[in-house]
C-alpha positions in Angstrom: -5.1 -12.4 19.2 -3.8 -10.6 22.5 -4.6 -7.1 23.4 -1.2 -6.0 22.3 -1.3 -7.8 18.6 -5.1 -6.2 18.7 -3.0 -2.7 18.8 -0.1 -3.1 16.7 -2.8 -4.2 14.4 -4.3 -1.2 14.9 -1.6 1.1 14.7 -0.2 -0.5 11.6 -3.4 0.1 9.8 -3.5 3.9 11.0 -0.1 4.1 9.4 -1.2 2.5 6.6 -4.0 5.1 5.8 -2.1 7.8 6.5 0.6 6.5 3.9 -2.1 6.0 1.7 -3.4 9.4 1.9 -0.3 11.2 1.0 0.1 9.2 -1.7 -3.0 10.1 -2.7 -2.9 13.8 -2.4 0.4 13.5 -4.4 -0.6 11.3 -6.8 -4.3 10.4 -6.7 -5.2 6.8 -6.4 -3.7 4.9 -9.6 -4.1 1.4 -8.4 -6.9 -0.9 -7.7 -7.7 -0.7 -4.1 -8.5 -4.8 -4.5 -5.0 -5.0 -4.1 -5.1 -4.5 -0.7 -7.2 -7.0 0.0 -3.9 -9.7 -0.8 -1.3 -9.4 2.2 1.3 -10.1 -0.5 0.3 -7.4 -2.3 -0.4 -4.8 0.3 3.3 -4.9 1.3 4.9 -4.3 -1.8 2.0 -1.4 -2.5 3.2 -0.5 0.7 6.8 0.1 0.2 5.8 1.2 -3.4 4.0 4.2 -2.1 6.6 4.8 0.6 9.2 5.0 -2.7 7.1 7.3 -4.6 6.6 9.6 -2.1 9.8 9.9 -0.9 10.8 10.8 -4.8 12.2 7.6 -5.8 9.7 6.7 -8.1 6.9 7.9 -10.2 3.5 6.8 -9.2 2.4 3.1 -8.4 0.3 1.2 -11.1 -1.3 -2.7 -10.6 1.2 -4.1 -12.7 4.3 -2.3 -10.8 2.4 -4.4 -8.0 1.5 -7.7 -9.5 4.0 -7.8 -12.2 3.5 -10.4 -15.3 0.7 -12.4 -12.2 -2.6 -10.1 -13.7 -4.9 -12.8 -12.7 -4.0 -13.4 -9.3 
């Protein structure tokens, strides 16, 4: 990985806990945090949590992530 990957990396993750901290002040923490852990999964929790706290939805659960897939 170069220097600059190393810090988009880097910044991307910052971003991430920063999203994840306004959700949580909003909301609390209603999902497992294992799902971050799948890259999959971690995008669409992403954009989830960017949804609900922008207003356009209600607060992110693991199925609103993982759907029907529960055992993934």
């Amino acid at each position: 990985m170069s220097e600059s990957n190393i810090q988009d990396h880097g910044a991307s993750e910052t971003v991430l806990i920063m999203l994840v901290q306004q959700y949580a002040a909003k909301f609390g923490i209603t999902f497992s945090s294992s799902l971050m852990n799948n890259s999959a999964h971690k995008q669409k929790l992403t954009q989830l949590m960017a949804q609900a706290i922008s207003g356009q939805r209600g607060a992110v659960t693991d199925s609103d992530v993982m759907g029907d897939d529960q055992f993934d």
